[in-house]
C-alpha positions in Angstrom: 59.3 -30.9 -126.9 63.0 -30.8 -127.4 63.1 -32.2 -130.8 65.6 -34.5 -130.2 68.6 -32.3 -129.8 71.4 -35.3 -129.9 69.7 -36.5 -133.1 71.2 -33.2 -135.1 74.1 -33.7 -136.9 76.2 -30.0 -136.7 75.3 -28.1 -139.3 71.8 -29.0 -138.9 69.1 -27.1 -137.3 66.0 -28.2 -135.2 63.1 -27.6 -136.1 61.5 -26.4 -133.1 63.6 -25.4 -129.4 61.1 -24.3 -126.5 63.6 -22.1 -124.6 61.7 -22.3 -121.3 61.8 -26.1 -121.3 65.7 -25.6 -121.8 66.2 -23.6 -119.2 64.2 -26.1 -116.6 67.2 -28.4 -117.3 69.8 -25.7 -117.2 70.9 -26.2 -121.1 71.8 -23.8 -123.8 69.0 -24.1 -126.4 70.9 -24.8 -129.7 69.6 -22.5 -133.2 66.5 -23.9 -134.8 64.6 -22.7 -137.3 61.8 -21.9 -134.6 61.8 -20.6 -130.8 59.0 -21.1 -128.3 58.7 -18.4 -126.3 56.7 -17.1 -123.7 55.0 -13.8 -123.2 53.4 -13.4 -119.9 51.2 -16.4 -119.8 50.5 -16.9 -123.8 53.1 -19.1 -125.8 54.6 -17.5 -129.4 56.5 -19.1 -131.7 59.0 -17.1 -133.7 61.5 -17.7 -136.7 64.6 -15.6 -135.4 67.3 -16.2 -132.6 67.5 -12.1 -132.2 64.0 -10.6 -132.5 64.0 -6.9 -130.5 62.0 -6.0 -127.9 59.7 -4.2 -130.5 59.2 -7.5 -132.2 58.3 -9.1 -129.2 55.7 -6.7 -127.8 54.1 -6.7 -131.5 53.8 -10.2 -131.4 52.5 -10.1 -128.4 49.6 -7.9 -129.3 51.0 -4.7 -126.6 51.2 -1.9 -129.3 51.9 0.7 -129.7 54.9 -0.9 -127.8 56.3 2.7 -127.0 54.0 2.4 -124.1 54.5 -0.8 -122.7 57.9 -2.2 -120.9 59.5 -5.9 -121.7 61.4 -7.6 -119.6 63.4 -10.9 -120.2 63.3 -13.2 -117.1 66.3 -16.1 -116.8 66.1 -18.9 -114.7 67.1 -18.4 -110.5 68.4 -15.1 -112.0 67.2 -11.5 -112.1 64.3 -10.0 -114.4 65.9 -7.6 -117.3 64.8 -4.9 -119.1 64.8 -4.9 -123.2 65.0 -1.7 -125.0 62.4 -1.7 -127.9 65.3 -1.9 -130.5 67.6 -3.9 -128.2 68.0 -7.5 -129.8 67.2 -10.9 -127.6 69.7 -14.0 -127.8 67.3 -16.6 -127.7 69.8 -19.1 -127.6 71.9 -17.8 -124.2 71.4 -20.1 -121.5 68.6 -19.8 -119.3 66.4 -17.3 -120.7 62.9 -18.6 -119.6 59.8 -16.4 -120.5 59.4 -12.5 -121.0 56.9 -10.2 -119.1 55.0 -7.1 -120.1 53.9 -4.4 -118.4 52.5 -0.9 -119.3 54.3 2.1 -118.8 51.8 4.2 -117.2 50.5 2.8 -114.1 47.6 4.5 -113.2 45.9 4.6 -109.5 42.9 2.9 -111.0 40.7 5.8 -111.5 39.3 6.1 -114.8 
């Protein structure tokens, strides 16, 4: 699902990159006019190298996002937190998938 990448002339972009498959082979996805991402265990596609931590939890259905926490996960390297107005560089090396979790734990009574 690389779309060719060696087929793109420079000023050209791809149509589709899936960053995750990118950062199995330990390359730096190249700007496309769509990302494949992955959000916990769902796949998104989006139209922007830089979408915010905001963007991502809406996308990804956790609203209201104040109360939920992303994290970006890179390949054999530590899980790191996104602000909900920091920007994501979809196209640094190794960025894998993304993981949500809620903000307020609770002990499980209800």
């Amino acid at each position: 699902m690389l779309d060719h990448p060696e087929s793109s002339s420079a000023g050209e972009l791809l149509e589709l990159v899936d960053i995750e498959e990118y950062a199995r082979q330990g390359r730096k996805p190249p700007r496309a006019r769509h990302y494949r991402i992955r959000i916990d265990r769902k796949h998104y596609v989006v139209e922007v190298p830089h979408p915010t931590g905001r963007q991502l939890l809406e996308l990804a259905g956790k609203k209201p996002p104040e109360k939920w926490i992303l994290r970006q996960i890179f390949r054999n390297g530590p899980a790191v937190p996104i602000g909900l107005d920091q920007k994501v560089d979809l196209t640094t090396p190794g960025v894998e998938k993304f993981s949500t979790m809620p903000k307020d734990i609770s002990d499980g009574a209800r």
